[in-house]
N, C-alpha and C positions, 0 to 999 in steps of 0.2 A: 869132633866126631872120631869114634873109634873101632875097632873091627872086635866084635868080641868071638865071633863064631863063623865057620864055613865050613859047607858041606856041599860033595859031587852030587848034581840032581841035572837027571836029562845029559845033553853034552856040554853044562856047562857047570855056576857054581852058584850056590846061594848064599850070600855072604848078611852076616848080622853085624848091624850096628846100633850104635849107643849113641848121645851125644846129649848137651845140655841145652834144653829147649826154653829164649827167652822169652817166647811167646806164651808157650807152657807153664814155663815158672817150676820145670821139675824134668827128672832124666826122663828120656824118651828114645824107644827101640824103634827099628825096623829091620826088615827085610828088602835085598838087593837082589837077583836075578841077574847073571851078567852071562848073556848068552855063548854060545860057541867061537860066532864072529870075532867076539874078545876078543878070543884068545887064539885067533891065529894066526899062523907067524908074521902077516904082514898087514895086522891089525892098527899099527901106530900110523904108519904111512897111510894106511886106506880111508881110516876116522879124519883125519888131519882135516881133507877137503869135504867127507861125507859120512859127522859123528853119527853112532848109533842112537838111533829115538828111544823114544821113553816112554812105558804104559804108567800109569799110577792103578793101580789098582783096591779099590776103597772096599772094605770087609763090611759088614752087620753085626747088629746087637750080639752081645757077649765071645763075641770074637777077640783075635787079635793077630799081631804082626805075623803068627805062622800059622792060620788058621789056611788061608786062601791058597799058601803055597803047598800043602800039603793036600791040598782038597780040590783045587781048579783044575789041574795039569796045564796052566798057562805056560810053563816053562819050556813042554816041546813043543807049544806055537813059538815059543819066541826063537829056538833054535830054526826056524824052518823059515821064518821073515829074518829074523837078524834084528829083535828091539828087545832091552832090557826093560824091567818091570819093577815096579818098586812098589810093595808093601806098607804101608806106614800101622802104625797100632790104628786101634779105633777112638780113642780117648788117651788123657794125660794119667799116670800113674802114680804111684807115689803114697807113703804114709800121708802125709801134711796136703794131699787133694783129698775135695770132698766125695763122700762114696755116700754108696744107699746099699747097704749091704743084703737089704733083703727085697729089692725092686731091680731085676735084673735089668729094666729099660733104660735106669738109670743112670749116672756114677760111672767109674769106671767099667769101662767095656758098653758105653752108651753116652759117646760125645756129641751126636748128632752131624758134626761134619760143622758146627757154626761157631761163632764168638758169643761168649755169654757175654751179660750184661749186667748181671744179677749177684750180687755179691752173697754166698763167696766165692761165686762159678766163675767170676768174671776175672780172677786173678789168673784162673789155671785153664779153664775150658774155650780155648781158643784155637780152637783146630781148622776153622777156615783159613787163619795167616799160617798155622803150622803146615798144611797140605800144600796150600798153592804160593805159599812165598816162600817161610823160612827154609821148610824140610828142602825143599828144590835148589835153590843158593848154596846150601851147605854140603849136599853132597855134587855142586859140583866142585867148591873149593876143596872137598874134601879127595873125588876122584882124579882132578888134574893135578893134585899133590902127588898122589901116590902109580900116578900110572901116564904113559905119553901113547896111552889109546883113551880118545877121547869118547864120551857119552854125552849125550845133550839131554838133559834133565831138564831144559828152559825154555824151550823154542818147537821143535821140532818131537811134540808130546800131544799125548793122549789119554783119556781119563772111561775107566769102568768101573761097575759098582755093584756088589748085591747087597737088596733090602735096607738098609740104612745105608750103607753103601752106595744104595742104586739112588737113596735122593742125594748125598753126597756130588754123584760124579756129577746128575743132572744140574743142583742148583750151582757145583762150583762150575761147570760148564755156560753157562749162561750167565752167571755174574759177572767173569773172567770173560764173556765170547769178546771176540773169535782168538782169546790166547791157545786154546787146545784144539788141535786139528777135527779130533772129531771125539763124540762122547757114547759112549751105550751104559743099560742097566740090565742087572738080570734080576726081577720079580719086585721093582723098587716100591721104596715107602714114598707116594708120591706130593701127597695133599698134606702136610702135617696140619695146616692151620685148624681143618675140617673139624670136626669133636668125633667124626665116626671114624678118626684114624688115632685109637688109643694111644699108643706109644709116641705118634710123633706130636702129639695133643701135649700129651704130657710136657715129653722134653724141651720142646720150646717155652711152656708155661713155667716151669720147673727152672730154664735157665737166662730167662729173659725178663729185663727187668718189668718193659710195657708188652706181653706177647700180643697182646690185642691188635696191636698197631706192628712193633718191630716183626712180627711174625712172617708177615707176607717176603718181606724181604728175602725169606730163608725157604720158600712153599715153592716148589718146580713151578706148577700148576699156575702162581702169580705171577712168577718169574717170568714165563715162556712171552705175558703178554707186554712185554716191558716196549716202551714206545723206543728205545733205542735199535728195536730191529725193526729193521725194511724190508723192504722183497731185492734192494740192492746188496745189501749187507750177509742175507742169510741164504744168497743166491749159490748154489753147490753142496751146502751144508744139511744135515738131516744127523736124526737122532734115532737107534735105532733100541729097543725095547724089549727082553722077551720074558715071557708071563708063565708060568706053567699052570695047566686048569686046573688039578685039582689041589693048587695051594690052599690053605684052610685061611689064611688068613689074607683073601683077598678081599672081601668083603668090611673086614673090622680093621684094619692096620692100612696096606697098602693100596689101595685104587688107582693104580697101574694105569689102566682104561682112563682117566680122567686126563693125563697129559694128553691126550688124542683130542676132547672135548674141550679144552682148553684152549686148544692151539686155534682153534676153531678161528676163524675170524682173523687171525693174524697169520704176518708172512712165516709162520713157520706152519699154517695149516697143508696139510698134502705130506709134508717132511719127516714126521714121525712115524719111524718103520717101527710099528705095532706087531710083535708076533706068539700065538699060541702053541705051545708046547703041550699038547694032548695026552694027557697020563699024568704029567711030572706036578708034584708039591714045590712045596719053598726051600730043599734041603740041597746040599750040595752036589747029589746025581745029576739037577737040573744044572748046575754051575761046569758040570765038566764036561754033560753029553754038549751044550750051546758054548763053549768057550773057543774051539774051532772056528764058526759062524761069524762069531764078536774078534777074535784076531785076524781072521781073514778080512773082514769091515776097516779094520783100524791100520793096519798094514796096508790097503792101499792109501787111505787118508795119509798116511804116514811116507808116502814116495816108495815104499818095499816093492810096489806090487802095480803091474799096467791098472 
């Protein structure tokens, strides 16, 4: 892993990195947010006992590693709790990955957050091990080399996401539970398996070898009812959601509403904090007026905050 790029943003810095993705099979960028708390002067002693946390934060279709940073303002939440944010692209890039040049849902810039299966996706399009394993491992070998102020990238983490993003954070959150403290979406793509959710229809049929079957695997909506939660297990925990009304594509793409209906029946019923955002579409004013709301959530999860 390697630093290619940094810039002052907020009171702290956004550093780019590079590095070679085996899971990927091809170079892969992100973005680092490393808050104030870094960097002050008695940042290496205070991490030592009590590292800074970690957001992942998951982007949407035709997005990438500096779409969110430039559009969320996550960065003065994170100067104000003290937890850095990490960026990843949304897909593997590269000549030699396969693209869909004229389907933007597709291809690069449309990974869906999962492991294909499907050849020749299945070589490169592996972003569920690149998000919640490789990427995390490697920057912390990558951060305890170059600095004795510590970040926890592994433990002591939490996952957001908009629109592809937002099924992102939910299904890697529930795959993984209870590895990340706590999980939100803003306007997520939720049902893929559905056929009235075009885009996430597509991409799992698109990168999966049986989607008929593997599908459910990768669907929030399937996932929430997984028999490995309890009402022991999921006791404290809650997931918190917010919709803007008049997104256009609530209806054909995302069914937001359907994690709530889901949940129905099982111990996460009651636990989905479902919220309407009155006026706001799918575009990014909805991602920075609610990003406030969503750090303030995750910063107490996260020990920041009573």
């Amino acid at each position: 892993m390697e630093e290619t790029h940094r810039v002052n943003c907020a009171q702290g810095i956004l550093i780019s990195l590079a590095h070679d993705s085996k899971v990927n099979n091809c170079r892969m960028v992100l973005n680092v947010y490393l808050p104030k708390q870094y960097y002050a002067p008695n940042a290496a002693e205070k991490t030592k006992e009590k590292p800074i946390p970690t957001i992942y934060f998951l982007d949407g279709l035709s997005a990438d590693q500096n779409h969110a940073p430039e559009t969320s303002f996550i960065q003065w939440q994170a100067d104000i709790y003290g937890f850095a944010v990490v960026f990843p692209d949304t897909s593997p890039r590269g000549e030699e990955v396969p693209d869909f040049k004229d389907i933007f849902e597709l291809g690069q810039s449309g990974g869906y957050y999962i492991n294909a299966s499907k050849e020749p996706f299945a070589k490169y399009y592996n972003m569920f091990d690149y998000v919640h394993k490789e990427m995390p491992n490697e920057l912390t070998t990558y951060f305890n080399k170059i600095s004795p102020v510590r970040v926890d990238f592994l433990e002591n983490v939490s996952i957001i996401g908009h629109s592809m993003g937002g099924m992102g954070s939910l299904m890697g959150y529930l795959k993984t539970f209870p590895h990340y403290k706590s999980c939100s979406a803003i306007a997520p793509l939720t049902n893929p398996t559905s056929e009235d959710s075009k885009a996430g229809h597509m991409g799992l049929h698109t990168y999966l070898k049986n989607p008929e079957v593997e599908g459910f695997e990768w669907d929030p909506c399937y996932l929430i009812k997984d028999k490995k939660f309890t009402e022991e297990n999921v006791k404290g925990h809650s997931i918190l959601v917010t919709q803007g009304t008049t997104d256009p594509i609530i209806e054909t793409e995302l069914h937001s509403d359907r994690l709530v209906e889901y949940a129905k029946g099982t111990p996460w019923q009651g636990k989905i904090i479902y919220q309407f955002m009155e006026g706001f579409d799918h575009g990014s004013y909805l991602i920075a007026t609610e990003i406030p709301n969503h750090a303030k959530y995750h910063a107490k999860r996260l020990g920041l905050t009573e």
